[in-house]
C-alpha positions as CSV (number, residue, x, y, z in Angstrom):
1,X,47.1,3.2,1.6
2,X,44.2,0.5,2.5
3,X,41.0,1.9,3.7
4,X,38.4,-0.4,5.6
5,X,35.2,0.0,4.9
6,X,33.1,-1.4,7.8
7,X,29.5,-1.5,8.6
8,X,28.5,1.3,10.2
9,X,26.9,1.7,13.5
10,X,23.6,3.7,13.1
11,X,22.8,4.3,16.5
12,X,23.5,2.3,20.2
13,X,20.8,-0.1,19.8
14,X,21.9,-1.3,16.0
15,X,23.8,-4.4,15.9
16,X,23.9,-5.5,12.5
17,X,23.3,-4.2,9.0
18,X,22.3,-5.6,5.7
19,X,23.8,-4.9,2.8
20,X,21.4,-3.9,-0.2
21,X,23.6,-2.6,-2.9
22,X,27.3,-2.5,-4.1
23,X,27.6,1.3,-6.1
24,X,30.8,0.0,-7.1
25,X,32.4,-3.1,-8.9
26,X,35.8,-4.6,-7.7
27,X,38.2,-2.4,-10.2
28,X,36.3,0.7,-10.3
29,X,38.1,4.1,-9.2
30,X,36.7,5.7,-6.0
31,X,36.6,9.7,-4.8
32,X,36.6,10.5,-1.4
33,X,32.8,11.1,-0.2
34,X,31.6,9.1,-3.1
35,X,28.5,6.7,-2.4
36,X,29.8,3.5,-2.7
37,X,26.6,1.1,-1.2
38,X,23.3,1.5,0.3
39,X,22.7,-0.4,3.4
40,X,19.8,-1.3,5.5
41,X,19.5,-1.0,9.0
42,X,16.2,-1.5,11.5
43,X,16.0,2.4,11.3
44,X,16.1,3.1,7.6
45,X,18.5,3.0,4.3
46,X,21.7,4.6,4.1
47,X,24.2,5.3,1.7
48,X,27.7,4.4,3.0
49,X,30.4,6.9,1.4
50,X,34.0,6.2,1.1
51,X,36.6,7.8,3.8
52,X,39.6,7.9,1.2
53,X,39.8,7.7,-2.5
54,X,41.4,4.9,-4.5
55,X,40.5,1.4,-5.9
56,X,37.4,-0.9,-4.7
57,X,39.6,-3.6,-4.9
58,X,37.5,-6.2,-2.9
59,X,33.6,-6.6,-1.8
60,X,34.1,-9.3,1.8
61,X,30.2,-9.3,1.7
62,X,28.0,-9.7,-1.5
63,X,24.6,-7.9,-1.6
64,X,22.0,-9.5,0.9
65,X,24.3,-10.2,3.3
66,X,23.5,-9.5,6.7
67,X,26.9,-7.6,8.7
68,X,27.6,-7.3,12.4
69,X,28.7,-3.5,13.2
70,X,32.2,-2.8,13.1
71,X,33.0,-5.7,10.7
72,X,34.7,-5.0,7.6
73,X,32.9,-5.1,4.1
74,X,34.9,-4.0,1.6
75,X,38.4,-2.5,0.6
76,X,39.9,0.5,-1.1
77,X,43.6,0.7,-1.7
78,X,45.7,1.4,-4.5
79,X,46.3,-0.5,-7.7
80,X,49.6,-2.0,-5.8
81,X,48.7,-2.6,-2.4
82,X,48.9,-5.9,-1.1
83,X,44.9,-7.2,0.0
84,X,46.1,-10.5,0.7
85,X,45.3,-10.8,4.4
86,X,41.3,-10.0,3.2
87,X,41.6,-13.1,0.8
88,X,40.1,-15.6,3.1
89,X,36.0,-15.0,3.5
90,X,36.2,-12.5,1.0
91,X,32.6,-12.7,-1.0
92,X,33.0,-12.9,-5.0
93,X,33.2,-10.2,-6.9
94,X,29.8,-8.0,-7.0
95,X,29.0,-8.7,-10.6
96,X,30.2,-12.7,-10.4
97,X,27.7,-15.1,-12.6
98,X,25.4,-16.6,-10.3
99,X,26.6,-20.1,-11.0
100,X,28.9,-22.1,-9.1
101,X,30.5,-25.2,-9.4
102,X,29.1,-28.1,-7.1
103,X,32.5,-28.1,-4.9
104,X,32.6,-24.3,-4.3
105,X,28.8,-24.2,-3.7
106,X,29.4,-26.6,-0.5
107,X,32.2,-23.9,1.1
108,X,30.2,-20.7,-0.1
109,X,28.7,-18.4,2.3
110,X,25.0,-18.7,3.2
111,X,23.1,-16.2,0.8
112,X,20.0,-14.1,2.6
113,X,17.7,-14.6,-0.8
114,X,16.1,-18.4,-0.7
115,X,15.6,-20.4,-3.9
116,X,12.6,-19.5,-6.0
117,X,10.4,-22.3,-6.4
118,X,9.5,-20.7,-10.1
119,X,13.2,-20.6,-11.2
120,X,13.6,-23.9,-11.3
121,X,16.5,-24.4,-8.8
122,X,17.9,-20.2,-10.0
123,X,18.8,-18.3,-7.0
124,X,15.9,-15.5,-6.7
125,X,17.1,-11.9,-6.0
126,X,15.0,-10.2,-3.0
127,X,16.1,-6.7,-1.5
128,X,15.8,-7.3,2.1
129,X,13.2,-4.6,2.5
130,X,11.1,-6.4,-0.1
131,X,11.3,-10.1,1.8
132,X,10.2,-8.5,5.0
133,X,6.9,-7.0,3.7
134,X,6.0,-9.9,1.5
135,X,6.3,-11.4,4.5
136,X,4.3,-8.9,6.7
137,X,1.7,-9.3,4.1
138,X,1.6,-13.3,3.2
139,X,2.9,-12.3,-0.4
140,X,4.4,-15.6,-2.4
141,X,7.4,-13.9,-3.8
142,X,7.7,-16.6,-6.7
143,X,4.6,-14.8,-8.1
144,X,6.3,-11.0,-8.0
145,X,8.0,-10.0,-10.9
146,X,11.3,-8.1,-10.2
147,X,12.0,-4.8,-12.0
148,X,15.1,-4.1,-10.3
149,X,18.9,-4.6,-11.3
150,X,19.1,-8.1,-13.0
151,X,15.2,-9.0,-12.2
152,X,15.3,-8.0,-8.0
153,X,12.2,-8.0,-6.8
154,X,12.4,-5.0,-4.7
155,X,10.1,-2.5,-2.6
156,X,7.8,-1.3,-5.4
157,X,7.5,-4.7,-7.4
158,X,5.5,-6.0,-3.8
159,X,3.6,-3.0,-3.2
160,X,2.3,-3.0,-6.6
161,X,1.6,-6.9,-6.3
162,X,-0.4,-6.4,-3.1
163,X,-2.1,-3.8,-4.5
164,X,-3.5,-6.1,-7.8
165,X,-2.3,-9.5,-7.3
166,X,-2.5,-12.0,-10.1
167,X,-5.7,-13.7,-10.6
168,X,-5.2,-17.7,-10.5
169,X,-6.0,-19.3,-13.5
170,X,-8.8,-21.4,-12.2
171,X,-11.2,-21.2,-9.3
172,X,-9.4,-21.9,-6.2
173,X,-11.0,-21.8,-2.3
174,X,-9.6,-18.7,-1.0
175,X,-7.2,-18.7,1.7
176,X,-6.9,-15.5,3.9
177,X,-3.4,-14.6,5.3
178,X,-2.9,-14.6,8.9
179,X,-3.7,-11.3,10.0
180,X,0.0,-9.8,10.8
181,X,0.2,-8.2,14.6
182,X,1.3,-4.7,14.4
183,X,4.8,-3.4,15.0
184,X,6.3,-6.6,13.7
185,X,8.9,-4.7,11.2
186,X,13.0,-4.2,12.0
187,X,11.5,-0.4,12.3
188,X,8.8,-0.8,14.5
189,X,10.4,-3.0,16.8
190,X,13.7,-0.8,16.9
191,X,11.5,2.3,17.8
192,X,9.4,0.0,20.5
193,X,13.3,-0.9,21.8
194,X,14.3,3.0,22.1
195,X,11.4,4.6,23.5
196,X,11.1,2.3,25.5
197,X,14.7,2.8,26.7
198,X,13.9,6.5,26.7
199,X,11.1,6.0,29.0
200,X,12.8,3.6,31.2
201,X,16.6,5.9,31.5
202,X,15.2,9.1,31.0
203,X,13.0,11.3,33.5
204,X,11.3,13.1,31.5
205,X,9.6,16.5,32.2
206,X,7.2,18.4,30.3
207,X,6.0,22.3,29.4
208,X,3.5,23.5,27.0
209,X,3.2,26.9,25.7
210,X,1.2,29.0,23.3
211,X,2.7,30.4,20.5
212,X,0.9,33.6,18.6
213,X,1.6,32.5,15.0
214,X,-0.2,35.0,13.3
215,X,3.0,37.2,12.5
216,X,4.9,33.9,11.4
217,X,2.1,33.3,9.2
218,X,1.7,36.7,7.2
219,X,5.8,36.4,6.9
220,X,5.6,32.9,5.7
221,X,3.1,34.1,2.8
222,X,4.8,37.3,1.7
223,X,7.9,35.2,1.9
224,X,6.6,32.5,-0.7
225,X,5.0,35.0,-3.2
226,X,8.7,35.8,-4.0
227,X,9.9,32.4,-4.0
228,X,9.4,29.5,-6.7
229,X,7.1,26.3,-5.4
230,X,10.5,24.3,-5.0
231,X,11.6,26.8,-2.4
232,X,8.7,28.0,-0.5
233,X,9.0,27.7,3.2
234,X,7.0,25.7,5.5
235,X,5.6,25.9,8.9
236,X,8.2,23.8,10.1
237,X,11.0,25.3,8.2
238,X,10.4,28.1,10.8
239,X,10.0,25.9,13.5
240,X,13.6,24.5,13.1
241,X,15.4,27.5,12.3
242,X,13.6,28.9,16.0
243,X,14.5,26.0,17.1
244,X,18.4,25.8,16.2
245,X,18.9,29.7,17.1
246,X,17.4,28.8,20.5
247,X,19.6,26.0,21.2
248,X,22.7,28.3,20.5
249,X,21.6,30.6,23.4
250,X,20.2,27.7,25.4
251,X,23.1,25.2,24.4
252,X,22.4,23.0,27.9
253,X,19.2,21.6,25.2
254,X,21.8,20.3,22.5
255,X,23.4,17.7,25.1
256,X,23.6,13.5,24.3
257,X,24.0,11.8,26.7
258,X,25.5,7.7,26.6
259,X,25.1,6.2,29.6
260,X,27.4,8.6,32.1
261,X,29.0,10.1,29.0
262,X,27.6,13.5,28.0
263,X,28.6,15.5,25.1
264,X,27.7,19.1,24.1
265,X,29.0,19.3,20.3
266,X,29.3,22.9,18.7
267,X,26.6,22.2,16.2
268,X,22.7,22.1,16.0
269,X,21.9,19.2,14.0
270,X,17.7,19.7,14.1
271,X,16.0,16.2,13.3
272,X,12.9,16.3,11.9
273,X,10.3,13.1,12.4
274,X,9.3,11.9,9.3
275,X,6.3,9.0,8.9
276,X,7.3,6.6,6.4
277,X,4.7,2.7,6.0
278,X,7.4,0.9,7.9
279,X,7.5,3.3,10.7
280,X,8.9,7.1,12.1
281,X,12.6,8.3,11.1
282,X,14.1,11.5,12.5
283,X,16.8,12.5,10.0
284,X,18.7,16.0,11.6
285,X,19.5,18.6,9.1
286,X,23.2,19.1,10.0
287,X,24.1,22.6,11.7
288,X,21.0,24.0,11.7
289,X,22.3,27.1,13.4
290,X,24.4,28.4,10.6
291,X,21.5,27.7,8.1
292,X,19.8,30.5,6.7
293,X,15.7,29.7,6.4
294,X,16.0,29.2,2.7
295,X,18.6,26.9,3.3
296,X,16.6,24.8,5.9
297,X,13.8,24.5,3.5
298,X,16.0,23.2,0.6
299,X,17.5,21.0,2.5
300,X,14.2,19.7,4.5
301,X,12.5,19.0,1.2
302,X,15.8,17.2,0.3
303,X,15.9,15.1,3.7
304,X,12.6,13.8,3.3
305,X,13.0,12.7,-0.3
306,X,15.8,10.6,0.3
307,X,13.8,9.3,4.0
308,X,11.3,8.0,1.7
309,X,14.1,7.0,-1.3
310,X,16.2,5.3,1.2
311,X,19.1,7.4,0.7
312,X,20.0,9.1,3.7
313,X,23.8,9.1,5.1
314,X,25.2,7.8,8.4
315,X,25.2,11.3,10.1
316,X,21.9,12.5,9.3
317,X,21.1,9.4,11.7
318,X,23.4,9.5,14.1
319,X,24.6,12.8,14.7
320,X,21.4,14.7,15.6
321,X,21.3,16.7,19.0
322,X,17.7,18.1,19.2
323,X,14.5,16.5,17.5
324,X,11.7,18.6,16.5
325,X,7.7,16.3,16.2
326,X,5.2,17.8,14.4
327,X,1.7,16.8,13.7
328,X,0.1,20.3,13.3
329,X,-0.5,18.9,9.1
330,X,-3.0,16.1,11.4
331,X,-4.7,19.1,13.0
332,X,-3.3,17.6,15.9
333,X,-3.9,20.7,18.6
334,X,-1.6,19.1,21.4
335,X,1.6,17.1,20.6
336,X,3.9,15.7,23.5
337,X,6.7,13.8,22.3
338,X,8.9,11.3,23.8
339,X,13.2,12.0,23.9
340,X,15.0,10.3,21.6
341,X,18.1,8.3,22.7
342,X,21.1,9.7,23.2
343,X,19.3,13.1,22.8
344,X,17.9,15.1,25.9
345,X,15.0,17.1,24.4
346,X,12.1,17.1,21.7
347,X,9.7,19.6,20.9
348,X,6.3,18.4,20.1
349,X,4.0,21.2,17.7
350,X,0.5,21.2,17.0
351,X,-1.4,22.6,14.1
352,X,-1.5,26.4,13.9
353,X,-5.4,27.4,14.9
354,X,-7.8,30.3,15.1
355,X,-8.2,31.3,18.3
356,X,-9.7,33.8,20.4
357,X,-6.6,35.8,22.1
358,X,-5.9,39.2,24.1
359,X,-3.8,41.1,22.0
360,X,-3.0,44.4,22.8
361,X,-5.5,44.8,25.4
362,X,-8.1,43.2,23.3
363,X,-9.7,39.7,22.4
364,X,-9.2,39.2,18.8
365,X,-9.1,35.8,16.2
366,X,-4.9,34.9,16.4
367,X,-3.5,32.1,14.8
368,X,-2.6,30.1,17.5
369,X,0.2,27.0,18.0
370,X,0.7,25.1,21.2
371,X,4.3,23.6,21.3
372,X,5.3,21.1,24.4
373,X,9.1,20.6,25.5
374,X,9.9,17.2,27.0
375,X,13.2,17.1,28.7
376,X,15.6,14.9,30.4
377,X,15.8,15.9,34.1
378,X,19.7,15.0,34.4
379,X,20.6,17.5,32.0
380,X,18.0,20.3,32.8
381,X,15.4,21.5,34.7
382,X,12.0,23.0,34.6
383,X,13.4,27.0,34.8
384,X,16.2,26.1,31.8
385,X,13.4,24.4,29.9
386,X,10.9,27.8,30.7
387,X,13.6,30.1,29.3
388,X,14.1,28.0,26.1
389,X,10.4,27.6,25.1
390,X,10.7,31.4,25.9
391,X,13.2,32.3,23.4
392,X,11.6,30.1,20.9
393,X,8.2,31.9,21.2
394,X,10.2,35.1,21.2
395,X,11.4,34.0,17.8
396,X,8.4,32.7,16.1
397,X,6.3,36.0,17.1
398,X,8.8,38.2,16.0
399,X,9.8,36.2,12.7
400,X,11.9,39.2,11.1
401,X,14.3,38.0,13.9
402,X,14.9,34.1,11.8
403,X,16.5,36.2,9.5
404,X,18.2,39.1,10.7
């Protein structure tokens, strides 16, 4: 049986991808679910795993190459199957020399990475991510040394040059760098494109509410003397467990919408914003619901190691239904954020703060949160959105209830 592998869509606004690294050679076996590439899109890297097990018989796109959505990239098929009909525009195989002859270098497909002026004429290998801030920052890439595969210059090899570039040889007049305008990455620009979508489409509504943390808080330490460093739960971790059980009593907050189509899937897939240089990435930890609060802290640690590794998968971007923003780690007091397309709600948190409180018929010190709901007004209203910031207060002042 021939499998397709295509480039994935990662979201309605995504249009192409760029392909950043083959996992597997032409010839090498291949298990269902296995990573077989990373790819980079305008939101963040992604591993692409394979839909069926067999053979990678075929790469149609070398690494660097930059892939409209939907259009096929490679093949997996059995040791017999006929591949024939991929032959024509097929790439050469992922681990081809890099020499060509003159009469196949005139009908070979364009490469991404330009010629390095220090090779001599060689081909320079540049990850995608690596062009794009050397070129953000005026770097020179024939002065970076590449540590990756085969000498790639990749993310780290430019940080580390801009952080202690070279000194020349002999006194030179400086020249200063065009100062670079902010938000010119794929990153930035793709979240300037879908908020501003959101705030265009989406009427948006908004309630605050304060949340009494200071039972969360004594949970959350008792909690973590009993639990190794790896494992201890956050403030968040809390946060998105509420969060989840709130949405399956509330479900009308775990709606997409596209355009006039609206879907209401069984699971809570929680994203959580995470603020990476090149921009903000909300990676959803998958069926939140069903997720006990250990698990969600495993699992949120995990998510935002491979943010920041550029290893996340296709449906921790695509398939999240609620999105939780959270700058309380700022001391940001008040947080409102703004919906992320094709989701219908986001919860905004502040940091947790000492307050002066009634409690129990008495002003005492509390440890006080303010959370905000924005909400798309074609899918729910101010009551709904009262009643779910209810049960989600409920939740986080009672906490035994995150676990019961």
């Amino acid at each position: 049986m021939i499998s397709e592998v295509v480039m994935p869509q990662m979201g309605a606004d995504m249009v192409e991808g760029t392909i950043l690294h083959w996992r597997k050679h032409e010839g090498d076996p291949v298990e269902r679910g296995e990573i077989i590439a990373e790819i980079e899109t305008d939101k963040a890297n992604v591993e692409i795993e394979a839909f069926e097990s067999g053979i990678f018989r075929r790469a149609i796109h070398g690494e660097g190459d930059v892939v409209p959505i939907g259009e096929v990239i490679a093949i997996i098929a059995a040791a017999g199957d006929d591949i024939s009909q991929y032959a024509n525009g097929a790439a050469p195989p992922v681990a081809a020399p890099a020499a060509a002859s003159a009469a196949s270098a005139a009908t070979a497909p364009a490469q991404v990475a330009a010629p390095s002026e220090a090779e001599a004429g060689e081909r320079q290998r540049v990850s995608p991510v690596a062009r794009r801030i050397a070129e953000e920052r005026g770097i020179d890439l024939a002065q970076v040394r590449g540590t990756g595969p085969d000498g790639r210059i990749i993310k780290r090899d430019v940080e580390s040059f801009a952080a202690a570039p070279p000194q020349p040889a002999r006194a030179t007049t400086p020249v200063s760098a065009s100062p670079q305008p902010l938000g010119t990455s794929r990153m930035r620009q793709a979240i300037a494109r879908r908020m501003s979508q959101s705030k265009r489409e989406a009427p948006h509504y908004y309630l605050l509410v304060d949340i009494d943390m200071t039972a969360a808080m004594a949970f959350r330490a008792q909690a973590n003397e009993a639990m190794p460093e790896e494992a201890r739960l956050s403030i968040n971790d809390l946060i998105v467990k509420a969060c989840a059980m709130a949405l399956q009593k509330h479900p009308a907050f775990n709606v997409t919408l596209d355009g006039d189509q609206m879907t209401q899937p069984g699971e809570q897939n929680v994203c959580i914003a995470i603020a990476l240089d090149e921009g903000l990435i909300a990676p959803a930890i998958l069926d939140a619901g069903r997720k006990s609060l250990s698990q969600i802290a495993a699992e949120s640690k995990d998510l935002v190691a491979r943010a920041k590794g550029g290893s996340l998968r296709p449906d921790e971007i695509t398939a999240g239904t609620f999105s939780i923003t959270n700058l309380g780690a700022y001391g940001i007091e008040t947080l409102i954020g703004i919906i992320q397309p094709p989701q219908t709600a986001i919860l905004g948190v502040g940091s947790v703060m000492p307050h002066a409180a009634v409690h129990d018929g008495a002003i005492a010190v509390r440890e006080m949160m303010k959370v905000a709901l924005s909400a798309d007004h074609r899918i729910t209203d101010g009551a709904l959105g009262a009643q779910f910031l209810g049960e989600i207060k409920r939740l986080l002042e009672s906490p035994l209830l995150l676990v019961l």
